[in-house]
Backbone bond lengths (Angstrom), bond angles and torsions (degrees), N, CA, C in turn:
res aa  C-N    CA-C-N  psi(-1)  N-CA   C-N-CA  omega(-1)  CA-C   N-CA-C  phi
1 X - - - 1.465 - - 1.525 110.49 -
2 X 1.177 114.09 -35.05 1.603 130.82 -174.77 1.525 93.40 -71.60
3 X 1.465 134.16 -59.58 1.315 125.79 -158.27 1.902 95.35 -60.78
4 X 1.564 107.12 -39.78 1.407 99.71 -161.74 1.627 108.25 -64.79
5 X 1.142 109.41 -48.62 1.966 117.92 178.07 1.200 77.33 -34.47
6 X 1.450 123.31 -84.56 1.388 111.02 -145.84 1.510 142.48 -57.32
7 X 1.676 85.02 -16.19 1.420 101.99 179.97 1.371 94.42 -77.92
8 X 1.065 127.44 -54.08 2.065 124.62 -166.93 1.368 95.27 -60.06
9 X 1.566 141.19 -32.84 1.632 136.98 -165.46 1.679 97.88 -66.79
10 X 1.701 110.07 -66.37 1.368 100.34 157.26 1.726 157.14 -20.54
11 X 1.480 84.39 -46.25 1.365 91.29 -179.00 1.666 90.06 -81.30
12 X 0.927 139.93 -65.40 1.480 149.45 -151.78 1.765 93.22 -55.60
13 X 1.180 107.35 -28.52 1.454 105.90 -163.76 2.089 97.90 -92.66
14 X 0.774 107.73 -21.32 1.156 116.30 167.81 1.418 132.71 -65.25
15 X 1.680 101.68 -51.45 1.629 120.38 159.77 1.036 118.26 -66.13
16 X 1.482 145.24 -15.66 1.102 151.31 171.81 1.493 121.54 -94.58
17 X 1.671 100.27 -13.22 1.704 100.56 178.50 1.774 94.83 -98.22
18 X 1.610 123.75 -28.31 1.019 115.64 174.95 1.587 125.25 -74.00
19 X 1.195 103.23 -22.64 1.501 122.15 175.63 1.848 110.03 -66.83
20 X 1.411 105.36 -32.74 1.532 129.43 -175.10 1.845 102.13 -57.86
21 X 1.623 91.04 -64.55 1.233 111.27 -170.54 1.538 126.45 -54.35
22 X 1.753 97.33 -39.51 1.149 119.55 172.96 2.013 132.30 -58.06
23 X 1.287 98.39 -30.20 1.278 131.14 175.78 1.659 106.29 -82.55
24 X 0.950 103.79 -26.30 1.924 114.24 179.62 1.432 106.51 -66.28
25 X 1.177 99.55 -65.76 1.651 127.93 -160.54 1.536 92.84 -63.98
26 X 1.630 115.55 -46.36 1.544 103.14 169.70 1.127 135.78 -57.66
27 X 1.197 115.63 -45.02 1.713 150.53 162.90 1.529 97.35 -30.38
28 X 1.327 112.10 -66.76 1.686 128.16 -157.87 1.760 92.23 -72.33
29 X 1.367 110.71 -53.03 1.722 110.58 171.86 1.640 122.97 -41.96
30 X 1.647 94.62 -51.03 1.526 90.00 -168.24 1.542 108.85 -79.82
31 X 1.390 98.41 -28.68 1.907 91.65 -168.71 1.320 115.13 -43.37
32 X 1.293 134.39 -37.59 1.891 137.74 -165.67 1.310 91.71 -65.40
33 X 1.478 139.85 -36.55 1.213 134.32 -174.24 1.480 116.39 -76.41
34 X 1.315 102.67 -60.12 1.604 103.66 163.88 1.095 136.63 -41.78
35 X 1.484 125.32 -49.55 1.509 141.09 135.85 1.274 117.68 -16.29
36 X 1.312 100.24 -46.04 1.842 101.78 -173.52 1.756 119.33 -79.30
37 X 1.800 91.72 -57.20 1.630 87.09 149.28 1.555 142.31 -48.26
38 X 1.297 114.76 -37.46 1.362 130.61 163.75 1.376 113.53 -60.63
39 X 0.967 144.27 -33.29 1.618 149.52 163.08 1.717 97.75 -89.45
40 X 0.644 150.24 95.70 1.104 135.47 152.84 2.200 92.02 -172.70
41 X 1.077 88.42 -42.54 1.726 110.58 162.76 1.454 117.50 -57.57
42 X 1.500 120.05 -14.90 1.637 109.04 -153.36 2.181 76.00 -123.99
43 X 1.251 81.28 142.79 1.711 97.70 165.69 1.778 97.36 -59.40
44 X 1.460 99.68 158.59 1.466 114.17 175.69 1.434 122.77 -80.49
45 X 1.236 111.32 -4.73 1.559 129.37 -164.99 2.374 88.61 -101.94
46 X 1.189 100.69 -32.65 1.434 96.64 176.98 1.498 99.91 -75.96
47 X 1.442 102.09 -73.37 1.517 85.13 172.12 1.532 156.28 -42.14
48 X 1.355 100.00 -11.27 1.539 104.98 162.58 1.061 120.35 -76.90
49 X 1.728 110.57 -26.84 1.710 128.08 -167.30 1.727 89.15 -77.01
50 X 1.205 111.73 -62.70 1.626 92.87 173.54 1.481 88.92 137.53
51 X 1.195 89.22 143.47 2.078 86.08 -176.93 1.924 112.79 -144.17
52 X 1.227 116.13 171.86 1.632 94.24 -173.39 2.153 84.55 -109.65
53 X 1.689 79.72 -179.60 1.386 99.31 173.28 1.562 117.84 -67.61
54 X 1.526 118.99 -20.56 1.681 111.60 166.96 1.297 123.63 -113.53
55 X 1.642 104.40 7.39 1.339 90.37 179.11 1.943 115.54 -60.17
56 X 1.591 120.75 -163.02 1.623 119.52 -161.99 1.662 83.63 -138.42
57 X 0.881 97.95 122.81 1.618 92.28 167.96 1.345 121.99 -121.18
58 X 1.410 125.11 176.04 1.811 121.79 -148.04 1.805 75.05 -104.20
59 X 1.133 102.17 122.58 1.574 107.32 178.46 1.638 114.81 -58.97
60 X 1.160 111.24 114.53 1.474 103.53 177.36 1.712 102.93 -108.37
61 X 1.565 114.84 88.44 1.262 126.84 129.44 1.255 125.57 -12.77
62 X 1.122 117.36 -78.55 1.580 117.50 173.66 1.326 128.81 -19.24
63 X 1.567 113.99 -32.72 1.696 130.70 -179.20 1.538 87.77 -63.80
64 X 1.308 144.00 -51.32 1.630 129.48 -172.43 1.148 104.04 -46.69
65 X 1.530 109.42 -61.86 1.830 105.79 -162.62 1.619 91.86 -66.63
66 X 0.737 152.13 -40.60 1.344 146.30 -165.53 1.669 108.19 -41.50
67 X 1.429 96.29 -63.12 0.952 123.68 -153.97 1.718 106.54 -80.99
68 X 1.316 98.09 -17.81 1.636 85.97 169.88 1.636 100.94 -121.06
69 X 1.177 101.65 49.33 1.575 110.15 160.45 1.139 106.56 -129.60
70 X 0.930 114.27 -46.77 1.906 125.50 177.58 1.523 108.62 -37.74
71 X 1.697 103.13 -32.39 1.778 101.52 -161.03 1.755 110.57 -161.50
72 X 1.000 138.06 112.73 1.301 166.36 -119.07 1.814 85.88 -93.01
73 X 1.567 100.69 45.13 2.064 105.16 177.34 1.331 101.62 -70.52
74 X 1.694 142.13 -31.79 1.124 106.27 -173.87 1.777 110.48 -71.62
75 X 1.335 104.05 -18.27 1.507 89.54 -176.77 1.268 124.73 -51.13
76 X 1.707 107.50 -62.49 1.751 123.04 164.61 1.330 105.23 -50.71
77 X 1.548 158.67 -11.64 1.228 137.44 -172.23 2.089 90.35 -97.47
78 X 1.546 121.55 -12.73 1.278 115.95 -178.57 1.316 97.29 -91.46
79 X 1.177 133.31 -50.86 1.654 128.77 177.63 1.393 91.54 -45.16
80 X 1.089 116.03 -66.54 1.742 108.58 -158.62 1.744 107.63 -48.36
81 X 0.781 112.98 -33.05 2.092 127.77 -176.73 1.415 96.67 -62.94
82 X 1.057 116.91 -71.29 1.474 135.85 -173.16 1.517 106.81 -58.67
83 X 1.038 136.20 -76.52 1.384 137.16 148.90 1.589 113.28 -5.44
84 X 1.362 109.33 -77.11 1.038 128.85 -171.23 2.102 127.67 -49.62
85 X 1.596 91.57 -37.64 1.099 117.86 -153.54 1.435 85.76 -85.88
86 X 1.438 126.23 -57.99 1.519 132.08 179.73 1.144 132.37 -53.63
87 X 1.577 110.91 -22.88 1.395 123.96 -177.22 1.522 97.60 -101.77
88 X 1.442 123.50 -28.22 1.744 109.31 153.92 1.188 107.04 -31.36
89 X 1.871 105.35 -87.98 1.608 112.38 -144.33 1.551 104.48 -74.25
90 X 1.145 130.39 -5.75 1.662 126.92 -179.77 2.095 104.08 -74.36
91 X 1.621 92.26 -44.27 1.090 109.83 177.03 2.027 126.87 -48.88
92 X 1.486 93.34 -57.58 1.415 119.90 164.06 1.298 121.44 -48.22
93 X 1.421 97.73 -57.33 1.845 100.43 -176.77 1.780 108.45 -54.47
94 X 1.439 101.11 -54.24 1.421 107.12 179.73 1.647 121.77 -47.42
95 X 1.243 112.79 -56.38 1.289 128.89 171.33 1.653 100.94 -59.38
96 X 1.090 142.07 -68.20 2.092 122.59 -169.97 1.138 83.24 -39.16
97 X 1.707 121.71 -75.50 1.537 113.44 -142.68 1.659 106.05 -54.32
98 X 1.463 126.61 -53.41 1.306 112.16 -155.20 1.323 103.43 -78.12
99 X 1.382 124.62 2.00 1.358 123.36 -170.09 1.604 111.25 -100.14
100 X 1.293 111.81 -26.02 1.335 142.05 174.83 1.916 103.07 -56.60
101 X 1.258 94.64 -49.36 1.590 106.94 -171.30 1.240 120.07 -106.85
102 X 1.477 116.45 2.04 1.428 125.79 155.48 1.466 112.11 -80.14
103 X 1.603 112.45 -40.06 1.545 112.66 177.93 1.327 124.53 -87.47
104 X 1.419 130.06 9.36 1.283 130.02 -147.83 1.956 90.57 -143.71
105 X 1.345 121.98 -36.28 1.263 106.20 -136.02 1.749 86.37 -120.15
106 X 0.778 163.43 106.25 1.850 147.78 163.91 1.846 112.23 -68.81
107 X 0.737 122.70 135.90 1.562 128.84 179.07 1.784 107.58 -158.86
108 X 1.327 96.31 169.08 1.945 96.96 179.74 1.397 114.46 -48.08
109 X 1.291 136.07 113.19 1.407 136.25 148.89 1.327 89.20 124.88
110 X 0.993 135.44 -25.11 1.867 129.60 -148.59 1.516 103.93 -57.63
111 X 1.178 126.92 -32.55 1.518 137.07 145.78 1.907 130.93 -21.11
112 X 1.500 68.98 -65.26 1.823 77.68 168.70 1.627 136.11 -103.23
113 X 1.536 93.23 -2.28 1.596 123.65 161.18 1.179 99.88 -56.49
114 X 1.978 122.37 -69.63 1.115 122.83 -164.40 1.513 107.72 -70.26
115 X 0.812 127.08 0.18 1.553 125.16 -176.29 1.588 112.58 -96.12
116 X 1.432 121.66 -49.36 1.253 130.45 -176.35 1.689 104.27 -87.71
117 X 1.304 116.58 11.27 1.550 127.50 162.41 1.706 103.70 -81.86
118 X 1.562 117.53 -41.01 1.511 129.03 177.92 1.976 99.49 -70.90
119 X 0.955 95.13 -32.46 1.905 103.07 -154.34 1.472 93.44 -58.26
120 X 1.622 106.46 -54.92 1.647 114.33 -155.44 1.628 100.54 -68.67
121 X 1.106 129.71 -7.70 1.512 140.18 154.10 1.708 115.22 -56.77
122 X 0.927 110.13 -41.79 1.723 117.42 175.78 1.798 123.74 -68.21
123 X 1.512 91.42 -7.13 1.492 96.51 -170.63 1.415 101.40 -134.69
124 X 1.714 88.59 118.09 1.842 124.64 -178.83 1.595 103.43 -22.91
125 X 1.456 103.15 117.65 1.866 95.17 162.78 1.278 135.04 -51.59
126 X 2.080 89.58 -18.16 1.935 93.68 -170.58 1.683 104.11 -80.18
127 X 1.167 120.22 18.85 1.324 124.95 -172.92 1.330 104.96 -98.18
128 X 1.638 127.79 -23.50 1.209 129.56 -173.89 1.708 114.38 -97.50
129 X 1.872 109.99 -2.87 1.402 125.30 -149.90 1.947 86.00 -64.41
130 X 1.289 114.24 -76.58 1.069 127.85 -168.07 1.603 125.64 -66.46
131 X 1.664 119.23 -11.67 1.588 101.00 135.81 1.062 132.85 -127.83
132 X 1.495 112.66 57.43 1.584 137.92 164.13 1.286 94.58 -92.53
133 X 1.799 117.63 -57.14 1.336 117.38 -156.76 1.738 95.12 -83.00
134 X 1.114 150.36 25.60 1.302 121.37 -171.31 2.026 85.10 -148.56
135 X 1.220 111.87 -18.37 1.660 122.93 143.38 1.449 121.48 -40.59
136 X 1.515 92.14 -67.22 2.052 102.66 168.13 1.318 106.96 -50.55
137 X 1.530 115.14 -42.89 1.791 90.47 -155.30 1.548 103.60 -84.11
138 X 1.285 103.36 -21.73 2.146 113.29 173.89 1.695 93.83 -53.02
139 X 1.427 127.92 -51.56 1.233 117.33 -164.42 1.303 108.35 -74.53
140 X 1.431 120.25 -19.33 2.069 117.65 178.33 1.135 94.33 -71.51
141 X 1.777 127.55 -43.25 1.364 112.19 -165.37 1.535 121.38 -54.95
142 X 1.724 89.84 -50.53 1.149 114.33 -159.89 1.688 111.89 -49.63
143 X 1.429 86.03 -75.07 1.329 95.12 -166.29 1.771 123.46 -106.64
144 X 1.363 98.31 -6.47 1.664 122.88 164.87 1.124 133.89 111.89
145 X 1.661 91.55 -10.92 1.644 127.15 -168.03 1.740 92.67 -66.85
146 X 1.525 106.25 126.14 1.791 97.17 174.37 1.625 93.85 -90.43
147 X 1.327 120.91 172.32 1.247 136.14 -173.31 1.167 126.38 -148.45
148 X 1.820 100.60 -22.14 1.889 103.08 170.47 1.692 105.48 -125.25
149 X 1.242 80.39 127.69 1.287 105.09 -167.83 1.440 132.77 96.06
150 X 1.595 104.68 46.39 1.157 120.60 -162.94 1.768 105.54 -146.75
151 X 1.068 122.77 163.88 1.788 131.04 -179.22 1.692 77.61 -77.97
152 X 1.203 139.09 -84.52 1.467 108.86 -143.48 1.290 122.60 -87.89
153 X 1.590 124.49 -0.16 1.173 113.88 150.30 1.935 116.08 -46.01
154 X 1.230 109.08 -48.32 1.437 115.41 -149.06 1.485 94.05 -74.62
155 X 1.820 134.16 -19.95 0.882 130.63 -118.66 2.104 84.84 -123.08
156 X 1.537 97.24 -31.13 1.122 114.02 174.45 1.485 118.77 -61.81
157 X 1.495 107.34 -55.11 1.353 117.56 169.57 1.660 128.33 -47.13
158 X 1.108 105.00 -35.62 1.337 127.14 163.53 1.155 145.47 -36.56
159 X 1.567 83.21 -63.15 1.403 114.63 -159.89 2.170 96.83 -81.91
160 X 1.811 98.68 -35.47 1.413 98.78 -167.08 1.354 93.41 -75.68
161 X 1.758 133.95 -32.42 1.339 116.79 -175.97 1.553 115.28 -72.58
162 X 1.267 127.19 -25.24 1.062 113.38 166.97 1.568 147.98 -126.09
163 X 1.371 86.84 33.11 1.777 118.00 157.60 1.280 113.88 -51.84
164 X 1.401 109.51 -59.70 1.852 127.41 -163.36 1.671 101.94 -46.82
165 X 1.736 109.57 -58.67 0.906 111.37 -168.02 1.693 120.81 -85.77
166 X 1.609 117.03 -16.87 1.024 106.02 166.37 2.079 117.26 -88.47
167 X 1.374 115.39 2.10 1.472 111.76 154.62 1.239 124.00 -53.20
168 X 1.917 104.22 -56.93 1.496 102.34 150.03 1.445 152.81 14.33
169 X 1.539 77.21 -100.39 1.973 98.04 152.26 1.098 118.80 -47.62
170 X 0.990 121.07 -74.15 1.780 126.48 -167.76 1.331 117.30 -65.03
171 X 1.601 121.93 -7.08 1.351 139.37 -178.11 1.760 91.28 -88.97
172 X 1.356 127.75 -59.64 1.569 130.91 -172.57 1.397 99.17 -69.32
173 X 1.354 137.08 -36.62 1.464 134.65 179.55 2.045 101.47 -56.58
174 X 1.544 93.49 -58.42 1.609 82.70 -168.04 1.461 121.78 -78.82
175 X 1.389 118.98 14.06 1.396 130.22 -150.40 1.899 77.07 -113.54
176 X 0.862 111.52 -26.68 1.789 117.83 -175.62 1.560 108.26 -82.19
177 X 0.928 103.17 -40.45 1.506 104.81 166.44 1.610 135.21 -72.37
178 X 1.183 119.41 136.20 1.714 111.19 -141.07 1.361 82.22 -119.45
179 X 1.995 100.17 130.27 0.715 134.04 176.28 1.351 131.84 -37.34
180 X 1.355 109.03 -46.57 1.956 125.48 170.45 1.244 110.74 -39.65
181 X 1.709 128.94 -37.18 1.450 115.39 171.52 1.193 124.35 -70.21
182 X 1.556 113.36 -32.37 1.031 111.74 163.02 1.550 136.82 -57.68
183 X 1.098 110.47 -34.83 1.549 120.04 178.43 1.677 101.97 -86.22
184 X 0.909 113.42 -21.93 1.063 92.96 -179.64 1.703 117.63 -88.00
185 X 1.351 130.32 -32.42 1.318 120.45 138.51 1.536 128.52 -27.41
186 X 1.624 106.89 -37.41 1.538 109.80 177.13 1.804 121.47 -63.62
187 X 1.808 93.22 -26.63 1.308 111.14 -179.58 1.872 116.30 -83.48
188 X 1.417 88.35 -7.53 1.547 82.82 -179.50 1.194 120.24 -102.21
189 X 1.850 109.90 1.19 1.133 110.30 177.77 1.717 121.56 128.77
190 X 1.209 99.99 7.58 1.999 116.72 -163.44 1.162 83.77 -103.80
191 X 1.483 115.04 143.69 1.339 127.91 153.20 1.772 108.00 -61.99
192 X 1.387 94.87 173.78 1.760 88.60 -170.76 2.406 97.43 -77.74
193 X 1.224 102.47 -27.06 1.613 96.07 -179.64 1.783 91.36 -81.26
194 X 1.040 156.80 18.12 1.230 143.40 151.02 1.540 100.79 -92.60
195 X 1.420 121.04 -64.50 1.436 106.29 174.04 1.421 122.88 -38.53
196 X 1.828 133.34 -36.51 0.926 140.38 -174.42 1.476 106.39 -59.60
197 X 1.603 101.97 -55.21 1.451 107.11 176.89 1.664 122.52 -59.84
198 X 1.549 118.47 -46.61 1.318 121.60 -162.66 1.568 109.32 -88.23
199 X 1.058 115.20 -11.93 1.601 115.91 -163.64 1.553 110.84 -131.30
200 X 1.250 114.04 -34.27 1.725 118.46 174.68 0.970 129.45 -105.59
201 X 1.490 112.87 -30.55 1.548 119.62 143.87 1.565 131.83 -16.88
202 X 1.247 97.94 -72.16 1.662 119.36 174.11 1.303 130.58 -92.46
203 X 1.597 98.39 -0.99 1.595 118.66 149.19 2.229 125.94 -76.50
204 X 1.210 88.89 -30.68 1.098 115.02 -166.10 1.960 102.67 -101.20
205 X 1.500 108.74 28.61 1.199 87.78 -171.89 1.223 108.24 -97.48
206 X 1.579 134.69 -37.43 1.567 138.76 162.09 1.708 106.36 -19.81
207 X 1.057 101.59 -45.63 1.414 125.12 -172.13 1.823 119.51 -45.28
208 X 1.456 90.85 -55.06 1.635 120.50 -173.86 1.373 94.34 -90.31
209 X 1.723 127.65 -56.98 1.887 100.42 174.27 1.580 101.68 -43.49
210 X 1.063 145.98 -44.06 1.178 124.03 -133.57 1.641 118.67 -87.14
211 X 1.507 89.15 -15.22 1.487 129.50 -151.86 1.809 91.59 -96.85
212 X 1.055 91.57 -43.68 1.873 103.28 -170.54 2.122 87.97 -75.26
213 X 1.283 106.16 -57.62 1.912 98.55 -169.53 1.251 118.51 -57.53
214 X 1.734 114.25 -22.87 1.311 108.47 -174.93 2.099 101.74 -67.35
215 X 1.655 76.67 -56.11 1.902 74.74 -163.43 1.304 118.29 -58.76
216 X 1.360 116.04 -17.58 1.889 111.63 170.49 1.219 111.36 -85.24
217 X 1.356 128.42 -22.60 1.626 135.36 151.19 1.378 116.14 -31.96
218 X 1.203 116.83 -73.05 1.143 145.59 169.99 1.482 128.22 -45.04
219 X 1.334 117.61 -46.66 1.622 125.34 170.75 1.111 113.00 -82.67
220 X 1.810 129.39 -15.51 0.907 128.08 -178.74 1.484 110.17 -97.12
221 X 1.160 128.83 -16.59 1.474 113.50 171.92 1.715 99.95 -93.96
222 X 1.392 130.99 -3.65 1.402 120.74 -167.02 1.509 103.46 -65.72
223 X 1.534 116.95 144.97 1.064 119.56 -178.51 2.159 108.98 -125.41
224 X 1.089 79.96 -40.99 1.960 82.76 -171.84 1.631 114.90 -54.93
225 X 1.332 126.74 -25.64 1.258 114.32 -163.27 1.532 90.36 -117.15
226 X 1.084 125.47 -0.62 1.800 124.00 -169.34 2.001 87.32 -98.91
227 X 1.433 106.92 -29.51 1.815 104.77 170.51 1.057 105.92 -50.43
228 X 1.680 123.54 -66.91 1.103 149.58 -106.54 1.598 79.16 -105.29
229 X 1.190 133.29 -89.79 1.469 133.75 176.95 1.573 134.52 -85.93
230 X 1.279 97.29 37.50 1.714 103.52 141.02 1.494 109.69 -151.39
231 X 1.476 105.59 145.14 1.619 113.74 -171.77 1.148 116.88 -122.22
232 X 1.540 124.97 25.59 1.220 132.77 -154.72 1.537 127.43 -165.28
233 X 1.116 142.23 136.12 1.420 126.83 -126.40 1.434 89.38 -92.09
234 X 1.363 126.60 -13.04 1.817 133.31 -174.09 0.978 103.46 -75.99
235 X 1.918 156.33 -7.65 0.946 153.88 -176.54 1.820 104.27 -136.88
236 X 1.341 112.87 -49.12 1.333 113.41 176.68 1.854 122.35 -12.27
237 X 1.151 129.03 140.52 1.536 128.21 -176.84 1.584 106.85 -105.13
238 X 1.176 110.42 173.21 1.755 103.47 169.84 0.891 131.11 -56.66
239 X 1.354 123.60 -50.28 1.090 142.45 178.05 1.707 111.50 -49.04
240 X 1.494 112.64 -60.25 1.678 117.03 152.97 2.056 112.82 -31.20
241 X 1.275 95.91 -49.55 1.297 81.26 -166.96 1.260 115.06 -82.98
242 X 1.250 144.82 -7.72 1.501 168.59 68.34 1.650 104.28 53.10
243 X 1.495 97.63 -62.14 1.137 94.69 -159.45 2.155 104.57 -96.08
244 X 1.252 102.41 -25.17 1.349 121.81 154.25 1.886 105.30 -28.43
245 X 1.702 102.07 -79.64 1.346 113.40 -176.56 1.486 120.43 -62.23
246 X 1.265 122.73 9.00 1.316 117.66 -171.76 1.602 87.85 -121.12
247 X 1.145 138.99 -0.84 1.703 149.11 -179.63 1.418 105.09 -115.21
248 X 1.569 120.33 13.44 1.539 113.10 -161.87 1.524 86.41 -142.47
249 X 1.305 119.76 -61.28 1.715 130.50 176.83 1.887 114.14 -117.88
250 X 1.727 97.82 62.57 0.972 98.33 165.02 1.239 129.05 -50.37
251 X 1.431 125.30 -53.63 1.688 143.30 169.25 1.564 103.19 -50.20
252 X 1.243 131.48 -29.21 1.426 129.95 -161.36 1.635 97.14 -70.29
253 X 1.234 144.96 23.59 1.866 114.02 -177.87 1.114 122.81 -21.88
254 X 1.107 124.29 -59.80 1.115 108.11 -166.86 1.369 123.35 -72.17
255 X 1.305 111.45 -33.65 1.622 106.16 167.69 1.468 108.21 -68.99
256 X 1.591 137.88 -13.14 1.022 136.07 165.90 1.815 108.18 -59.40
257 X 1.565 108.34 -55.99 1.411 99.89 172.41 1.080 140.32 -85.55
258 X 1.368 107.00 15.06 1.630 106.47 169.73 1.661 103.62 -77.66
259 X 1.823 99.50 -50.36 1.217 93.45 -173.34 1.546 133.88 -67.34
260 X 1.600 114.60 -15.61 1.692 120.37 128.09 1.226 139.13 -21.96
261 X 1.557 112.27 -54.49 1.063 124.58 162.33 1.043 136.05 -56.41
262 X 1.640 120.35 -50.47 1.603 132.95 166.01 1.698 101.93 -56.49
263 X 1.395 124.66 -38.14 1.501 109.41 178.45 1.321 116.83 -77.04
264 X 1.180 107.75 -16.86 1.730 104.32 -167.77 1.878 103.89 -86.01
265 X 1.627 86.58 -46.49 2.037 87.79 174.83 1.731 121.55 -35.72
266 X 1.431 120.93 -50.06 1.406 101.07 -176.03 1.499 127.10 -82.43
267 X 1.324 99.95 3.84 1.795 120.87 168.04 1.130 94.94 -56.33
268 X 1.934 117.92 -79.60 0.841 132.41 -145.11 1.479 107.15 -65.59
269 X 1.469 110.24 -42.26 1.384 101.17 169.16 1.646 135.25 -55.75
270 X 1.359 100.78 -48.61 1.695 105.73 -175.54 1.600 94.55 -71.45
271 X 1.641 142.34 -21.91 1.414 106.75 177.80 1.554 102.67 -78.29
272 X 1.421 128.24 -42.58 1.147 122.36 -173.96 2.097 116.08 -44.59
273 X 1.203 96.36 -43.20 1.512 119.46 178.24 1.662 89.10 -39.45
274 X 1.108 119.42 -66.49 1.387 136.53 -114.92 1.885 107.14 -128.59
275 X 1.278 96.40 -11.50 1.539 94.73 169.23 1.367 148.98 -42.30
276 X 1.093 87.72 -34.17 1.369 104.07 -175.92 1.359 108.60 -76.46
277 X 1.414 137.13 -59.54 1.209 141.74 152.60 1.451 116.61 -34.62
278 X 1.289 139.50 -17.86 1.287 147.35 -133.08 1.787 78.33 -119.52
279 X 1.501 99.40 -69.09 1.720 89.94 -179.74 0.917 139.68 -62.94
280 X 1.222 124.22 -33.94 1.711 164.10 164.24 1.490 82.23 -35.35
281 X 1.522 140.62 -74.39 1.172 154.48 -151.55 1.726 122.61 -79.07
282 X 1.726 88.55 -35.35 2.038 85.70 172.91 1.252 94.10 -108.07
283 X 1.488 133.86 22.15 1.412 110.16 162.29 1.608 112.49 -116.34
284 X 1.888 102.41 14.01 1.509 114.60 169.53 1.359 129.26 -32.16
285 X 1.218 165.22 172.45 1.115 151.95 140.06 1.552 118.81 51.55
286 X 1.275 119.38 15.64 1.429 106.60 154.29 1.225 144.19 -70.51
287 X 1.174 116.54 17.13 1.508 130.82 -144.78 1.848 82.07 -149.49
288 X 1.056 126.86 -81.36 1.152 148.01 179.15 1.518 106.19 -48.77
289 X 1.953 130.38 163.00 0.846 117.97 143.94 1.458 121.89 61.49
């Protein structure tokens, strides 16, 4: 009876130190955000004076309009959409199909295809900065086509960095899905691209939100190559303009963190939106495959 108490004190004491820990790590996560909202609320004249982590402050609103007068943000928050939005679905399409036929089909190499799809992930983007950009200018010469400083230059770049890793995904999503439905649509009469469409498609959809949030996640906070190739407020991303306003109204915090704030809000929203599908989707095929 004694070993068992002790065994249940343990366990209980265990769930409660992991439960401890767990609440930390959130704590430590959310505070940079809170912080940010919390400054972004306080006039700049408080904030220089210096303020603690609980004080309440008289909300100063006004820092929004400020802040999108000061600096041409709705423009960069539409590049960023547009940008953003294209290098999703260019991204997506690529990834079902090659992921579709990495999990479904075996042929020479498909082994080490899928492997050096993980690899090109291991190697620094800043490695690609300088012959991407000197690629673009061979293609203005060349052939006339400009490429920096343009929606599909930026859109291209994108799309190839984060293909690799959303094939990935969509490779462990369909590798989870069991084959028998599929064939058995084959048996009823579907070509195998009708089965693809009618049965795995809409099996595979957790899969594709998840696949679609990473890469607009992702292009939308990128900052190094959106510097590097656009110079002009007609292509520029948020993040560019971000860093613009912090070289223009250094002294401003608070108009610095509002405009933090406005970038960070539709993150927070579309994962919250979308979570569930989001996990459902990168925790596909772990078990499987």
């Amino acid at each position: 009876m004694s070993n068992r108490m002790s065994a249940r004190i343990k366990k209980k004491s265990g769930y409660y130190v992991l439960n401890t820990i767990t609440w930390l790590i959130v704590a430590i996560m959310i505070f940079p955000i809170y912080w940010m909202v919390k400054i972004s609320l306080h006039s700049n004249n408080e904030i220089l004076d210096g303020i603690t982590g609980f004080s309440i402050p008289k909300p100063q609103w006004s820092n929004y309009v400020d802040m999108w007068k000061n600096i041409n943000f709705a423009d960069f928050f539409l590049n960023s959409l547009i940008i953003c939005t294209l290098t999703m679905i260019l991204s997506c399409m690529f990834a079902v199909m090659a992921g579709y036929a990495l999990a479904r089909f075996k042929f020479p190499g498909s082994g080490t295809f899928g492997m050096s799809i993980i690899a090109t992930q291991m190697i620094p983007g800043i490695m690609f900065l300088l012959p991407i950009y000197l690629m673009f200018l061979a293609i203005k010469e060349t052939i006339g086509l400009p490429m920096i400083d343009t929606y599909w230059g930026m859109v291209l770049v994108y799309t190839a960095f984060y293909t690799p890793m959303s094939i990935w995904i969509m490779r462990s999503f369909f590798v989870a899905i069991p084959r028998d439905l599929e064939e058995s649509a084959l048996i009823d009469g579907c070509t195998r691209f009708q089965a693809f469409v009618k049965v795995i498609l809409p099996l595979s959809f957790p899969g594709i939100i998840a696949t679609c949030v990473y890469v607009f996640l992702t292009a939308w906070d990128e900052l190094l190559f959106a510097w590097v190739l656009t110079t002009t407020a007609d292509v520029q991303t948020i993040p560019v303009g971000i860093r613009l306003f912090v070289g223009q109204y250094n002294n401003r915090y608070d108009l610095l963190m509002s405009a933090a704030t406005v970038v960070t809000a539709p993150i927070i929203i579309t994962f919250f939106l979308t979570q569930k599908y989001f996990i459902r989707g990168m925790t596909a095929g772990a078990v499987k495959g």
